[in-house]
C-alpha positions as CSV (number, residue, x, y, z in Angstrom):
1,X,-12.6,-25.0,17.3
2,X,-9.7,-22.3,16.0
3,X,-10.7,-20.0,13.2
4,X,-8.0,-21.3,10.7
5,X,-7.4,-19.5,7.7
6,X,-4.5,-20.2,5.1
7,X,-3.7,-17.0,3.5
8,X,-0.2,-16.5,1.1
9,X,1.0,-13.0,0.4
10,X,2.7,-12.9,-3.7
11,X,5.9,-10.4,-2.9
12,X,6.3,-9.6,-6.2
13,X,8.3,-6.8,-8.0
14,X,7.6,-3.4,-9.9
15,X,7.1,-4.2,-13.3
16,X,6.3,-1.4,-15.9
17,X,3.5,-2.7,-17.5
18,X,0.7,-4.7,-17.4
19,X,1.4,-8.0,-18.9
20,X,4.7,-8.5,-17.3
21,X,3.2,-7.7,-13.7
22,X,0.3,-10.8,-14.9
23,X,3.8,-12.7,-15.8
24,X,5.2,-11.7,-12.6
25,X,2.2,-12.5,-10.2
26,X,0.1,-15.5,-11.7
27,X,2.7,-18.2,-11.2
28,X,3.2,-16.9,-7.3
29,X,-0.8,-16.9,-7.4
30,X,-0.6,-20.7,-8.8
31,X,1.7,-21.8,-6.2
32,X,0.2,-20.6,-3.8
33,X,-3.4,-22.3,-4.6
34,X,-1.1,-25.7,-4.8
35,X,0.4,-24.4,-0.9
36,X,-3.2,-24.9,0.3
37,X,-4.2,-20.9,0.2
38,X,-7.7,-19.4,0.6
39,X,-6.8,-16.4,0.8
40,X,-4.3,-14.5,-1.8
41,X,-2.9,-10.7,-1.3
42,X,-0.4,-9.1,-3.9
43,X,1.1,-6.1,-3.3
44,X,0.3,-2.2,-3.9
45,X,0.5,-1.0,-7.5
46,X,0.2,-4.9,-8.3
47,X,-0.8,-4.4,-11.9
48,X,2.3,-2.1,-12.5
49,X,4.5,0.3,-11.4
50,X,6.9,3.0,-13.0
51,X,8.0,6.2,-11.7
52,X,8.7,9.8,-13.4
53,X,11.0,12.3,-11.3
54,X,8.8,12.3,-8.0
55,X,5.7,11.5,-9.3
56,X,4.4,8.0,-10.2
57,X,3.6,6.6,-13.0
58,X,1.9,3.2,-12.9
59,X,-0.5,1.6,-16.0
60,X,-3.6,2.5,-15.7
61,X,-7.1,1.5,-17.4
62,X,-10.5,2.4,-16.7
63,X,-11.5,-0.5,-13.6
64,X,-14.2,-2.4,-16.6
65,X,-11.6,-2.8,-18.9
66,X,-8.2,-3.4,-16.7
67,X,-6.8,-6.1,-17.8
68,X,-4.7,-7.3,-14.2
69,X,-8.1,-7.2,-12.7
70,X,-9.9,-9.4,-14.8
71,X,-7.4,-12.0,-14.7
72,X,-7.5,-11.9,-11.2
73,X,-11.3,-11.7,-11.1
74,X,-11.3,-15.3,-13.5
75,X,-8.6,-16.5,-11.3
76,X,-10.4,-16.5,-8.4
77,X,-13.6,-18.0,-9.7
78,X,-11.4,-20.6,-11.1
79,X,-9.9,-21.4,-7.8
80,X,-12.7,-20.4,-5.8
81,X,-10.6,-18.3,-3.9
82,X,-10.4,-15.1,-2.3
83,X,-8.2,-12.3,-3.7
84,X,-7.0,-8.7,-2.5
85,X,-5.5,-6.8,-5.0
86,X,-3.1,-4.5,-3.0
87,X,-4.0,-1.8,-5.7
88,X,-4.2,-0.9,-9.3
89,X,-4.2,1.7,-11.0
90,X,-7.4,3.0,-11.9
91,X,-8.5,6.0,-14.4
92,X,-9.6,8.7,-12.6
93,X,-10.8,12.6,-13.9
94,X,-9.2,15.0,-15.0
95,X,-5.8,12.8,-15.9
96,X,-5.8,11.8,-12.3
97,X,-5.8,8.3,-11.4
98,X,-6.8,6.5,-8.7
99,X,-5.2,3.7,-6.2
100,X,-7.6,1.7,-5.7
101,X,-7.6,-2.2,-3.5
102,X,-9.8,-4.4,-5.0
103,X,-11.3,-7.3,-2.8
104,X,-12.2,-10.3,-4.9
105,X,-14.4,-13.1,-3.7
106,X,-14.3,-17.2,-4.4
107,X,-16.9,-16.6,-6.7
108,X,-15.1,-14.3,-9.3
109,X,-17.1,-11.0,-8.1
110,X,-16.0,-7.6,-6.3
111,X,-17.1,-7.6,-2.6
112,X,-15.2,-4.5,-2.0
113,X,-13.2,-1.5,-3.2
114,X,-11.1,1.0,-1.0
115,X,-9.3,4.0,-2.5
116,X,-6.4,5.2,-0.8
117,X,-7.0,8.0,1.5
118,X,-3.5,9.6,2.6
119,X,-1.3,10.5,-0.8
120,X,2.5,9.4,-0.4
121,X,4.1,13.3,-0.3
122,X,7.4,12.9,1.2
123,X,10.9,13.9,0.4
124,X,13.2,11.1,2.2
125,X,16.4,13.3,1.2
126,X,18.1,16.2,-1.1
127,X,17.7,13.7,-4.0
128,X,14.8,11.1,-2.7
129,X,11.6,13.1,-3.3
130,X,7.7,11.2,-3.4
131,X,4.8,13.2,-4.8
132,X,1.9,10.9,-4.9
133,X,-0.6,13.3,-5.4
134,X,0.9,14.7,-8.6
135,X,-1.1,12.2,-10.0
136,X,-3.9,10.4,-8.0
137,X,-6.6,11.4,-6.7
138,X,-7.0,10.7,-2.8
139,X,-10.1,8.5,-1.2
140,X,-12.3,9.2,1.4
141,X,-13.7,6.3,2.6
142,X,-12.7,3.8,5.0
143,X,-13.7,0.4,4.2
144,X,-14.4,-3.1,5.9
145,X,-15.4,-6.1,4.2
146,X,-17.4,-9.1,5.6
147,X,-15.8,-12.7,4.3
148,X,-16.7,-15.9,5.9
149,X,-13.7,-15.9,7.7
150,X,-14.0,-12.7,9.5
151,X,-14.4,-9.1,9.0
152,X,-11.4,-7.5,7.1
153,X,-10.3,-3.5,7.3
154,X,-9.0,-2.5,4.0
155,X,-5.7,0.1,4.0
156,X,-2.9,0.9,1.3
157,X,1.1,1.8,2.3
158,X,1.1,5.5,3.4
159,X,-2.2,4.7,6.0
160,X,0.1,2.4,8.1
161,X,1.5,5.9,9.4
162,X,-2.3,7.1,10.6
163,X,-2.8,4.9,13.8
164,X,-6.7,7.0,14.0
165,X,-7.8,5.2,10.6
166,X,-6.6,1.6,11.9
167,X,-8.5,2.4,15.0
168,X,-11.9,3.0,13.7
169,X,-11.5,0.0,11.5
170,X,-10.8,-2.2,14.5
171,X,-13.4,-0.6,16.6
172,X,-15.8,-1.2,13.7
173,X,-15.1,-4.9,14.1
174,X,-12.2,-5.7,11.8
175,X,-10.2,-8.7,13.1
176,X,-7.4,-8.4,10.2
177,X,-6.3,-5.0,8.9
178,X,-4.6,-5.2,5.0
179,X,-1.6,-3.1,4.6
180,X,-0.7,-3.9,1.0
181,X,2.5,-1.9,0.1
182,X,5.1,-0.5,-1.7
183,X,7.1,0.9,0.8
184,X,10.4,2.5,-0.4
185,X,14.0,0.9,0.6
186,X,15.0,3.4,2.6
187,X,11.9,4.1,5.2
188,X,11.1,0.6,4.7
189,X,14.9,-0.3,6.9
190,X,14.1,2.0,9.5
191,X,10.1,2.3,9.6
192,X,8.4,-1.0,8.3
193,X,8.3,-3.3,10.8
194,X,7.9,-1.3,13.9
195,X,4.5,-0.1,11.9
196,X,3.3,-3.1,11.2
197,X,3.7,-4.4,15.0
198,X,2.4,-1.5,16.3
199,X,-0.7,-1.4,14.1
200,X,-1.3,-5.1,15.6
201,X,-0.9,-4.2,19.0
202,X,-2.9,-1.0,19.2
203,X,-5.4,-2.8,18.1
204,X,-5.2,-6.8,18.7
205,X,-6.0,-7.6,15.4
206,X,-3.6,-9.0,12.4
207,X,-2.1,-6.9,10.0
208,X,-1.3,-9.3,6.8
209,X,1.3,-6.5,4.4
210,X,2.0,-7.8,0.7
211,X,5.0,-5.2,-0.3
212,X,6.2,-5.2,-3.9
213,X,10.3,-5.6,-4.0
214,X,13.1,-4.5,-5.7
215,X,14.0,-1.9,-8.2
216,X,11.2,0.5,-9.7
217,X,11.1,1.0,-13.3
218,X,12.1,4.8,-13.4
219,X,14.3,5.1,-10.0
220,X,13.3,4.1,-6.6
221,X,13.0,0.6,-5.2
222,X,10.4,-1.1,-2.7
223,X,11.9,-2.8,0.5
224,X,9.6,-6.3,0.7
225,X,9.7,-8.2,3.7
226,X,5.8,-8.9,3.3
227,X,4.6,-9.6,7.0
228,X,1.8,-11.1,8.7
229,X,1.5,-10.0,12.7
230,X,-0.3,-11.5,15.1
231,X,-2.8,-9.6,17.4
232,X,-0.1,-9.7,20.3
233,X,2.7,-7.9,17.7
234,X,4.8,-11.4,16.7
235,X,5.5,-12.1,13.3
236,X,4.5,-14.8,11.9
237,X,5.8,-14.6,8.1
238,X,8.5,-12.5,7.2
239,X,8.6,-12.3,3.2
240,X,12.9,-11.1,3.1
241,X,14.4,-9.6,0.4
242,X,12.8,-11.7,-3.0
243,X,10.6,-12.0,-4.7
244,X,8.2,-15.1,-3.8
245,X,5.4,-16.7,-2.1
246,X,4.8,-15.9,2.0
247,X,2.2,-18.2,3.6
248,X,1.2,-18.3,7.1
249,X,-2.0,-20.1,8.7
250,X,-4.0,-17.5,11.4
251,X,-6.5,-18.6,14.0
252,X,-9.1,-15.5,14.1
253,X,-9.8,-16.7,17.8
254,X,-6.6,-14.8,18.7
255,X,-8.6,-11.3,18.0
256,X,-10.9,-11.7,20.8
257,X,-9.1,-13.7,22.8
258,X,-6.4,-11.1,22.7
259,X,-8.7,-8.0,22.9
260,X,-10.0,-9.6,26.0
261,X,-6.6,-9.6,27.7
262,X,-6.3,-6.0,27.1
263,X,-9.3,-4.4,26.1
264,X,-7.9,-0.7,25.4
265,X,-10.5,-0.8,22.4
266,X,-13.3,0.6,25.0
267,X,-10.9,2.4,27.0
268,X,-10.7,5.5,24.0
269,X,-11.5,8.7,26.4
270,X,-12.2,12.5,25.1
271,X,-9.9,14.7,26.6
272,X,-8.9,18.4,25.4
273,X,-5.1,19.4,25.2
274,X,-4.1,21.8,28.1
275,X,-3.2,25.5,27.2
276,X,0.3,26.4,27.5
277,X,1.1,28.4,30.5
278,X,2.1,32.1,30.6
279,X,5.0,33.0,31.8
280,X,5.4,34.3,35.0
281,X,7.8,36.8,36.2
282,X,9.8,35.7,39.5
283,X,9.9,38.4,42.2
């Protein structure tokens, strides 16, 4: 029989604090329960986002007393469902914070937490300029979590540009890769969904990608289009250009059936990178 699983990506937008991002994502999260889901995913920088010249500037609360996450965590008891939280925002030391996915189970507890590893540092033009790492504090950990439904590779935006961390998830036995987002307009048009395929296909798993949309409180604006890919790079959800609910149903068979077709997963050979030549003088 297929692995079946009913999963709904919220697409919700940037709000600057914490109650207004519970206002923005609870009735997506309600809807989606009512769709049939069992499997919810929200967005990066879920519980809030704001930005301050190039740095970011999300709310932030210690994890034990944050108050998007225990919503969520009473939510999914409630529903007995399970919940990613793309990230929140997470005290850190030293007036760093952390961005930090937070897997919640059907029974209200947390199976798993990834920070992310590779810090958005990027200057898209004169005027566009991203310095994550002003202010959080980078992981170094790659993650997978066990569910029933299968075993789940946990990731946040800027790691959908390192194919090497996808790899060793997949290789590790992930069958769907999380992507959660809040990929900027402009990159987002030219980058977004070519990543998201080409994670899939490297690695014949799914790559399910909540991104926030719309404006950022502070300047800036994320692009949406929450996907969910197949292990053979088609789209199966697309989430457009508002805010909303994106549900798909996945059959988990396609991982192995796919990485049986093309098995490059136990193909990875060492190899060393040839020395340029000198140049030689002609006669």
């Amino acid at each position: 029989m297929p692995r079946l699983l009913e999963i709904a990506c919220l697409q919700t937008r940037p709000m600057p604090d914490f109650a207004a991002a519970l206002d923005e994502a609870m009735p997506l999260a309600e809807a989606a329960i009512k769709a049939g889901a069992k499997f919810l995913l929200l967005p990066e920088y879920c519980s809030g986002l704001a930005s301050e010249g190039a740095a970011l500037a999300p709310p932030v609360a210690p994890e034990a007393a944050h108050p998007f996450l225990s919503a969520f965590l009473d939510f999914a008891a409630k529903h007995k469902v399970w919940v990613l939280l793309g990230s929140i925002a997470v005290t850190g030391v030293n007036g760093m914070i952390i961005n930090r996915s937070v897997m919640i189970d059907d029974q209200g507890s947390i199976r798993a937490r990834y920070d992310k590893i590779h810090m958005f540092d990027i200057q898209v033009s004169e005027s566009e300029v991203y310095r994550e790492s002003a202010r959080v504090s980078p992981g170094d950990q790659a993650v997978i979590v066990d569910t029933p439904f299968g075993r789940i590779g946990l990731t946040v935006c800027y790691d959908l540009r390192f194919p090497n961390l996808y790899r060793e998830l997949a290789q590790a036995g992930a069958e769907i890769i999380c992507a959660p987002a809040a990929f900027v307009q402009k990159t987002g048009e030219a980058h977004w969904h070519v990543l998201n395929r080409c994670r899939a296909i490297e690695n014949g798993a799914f790559i399910i990608s909540p991104c926030a949309i719309g404006n950022i409180p502070g300047g800036g604006a994320s692009y949406g289009h929450s996907l969910v890919v197949d292990p053979w790079g088609k789209i199966l959800a697309d989430g457009g250009e508002q805010p909303g609910m994106v549900r798909a149903s996945i059959d988990l068979d396609l991982v192995a059936q796919t990485r049986a077709r093309i098995p490059s997963l136990e193909h990875d050979r060492t190899y060393k990178l040839a020395k340029k030549p000198k140049n030689r003088s002609v006669a």
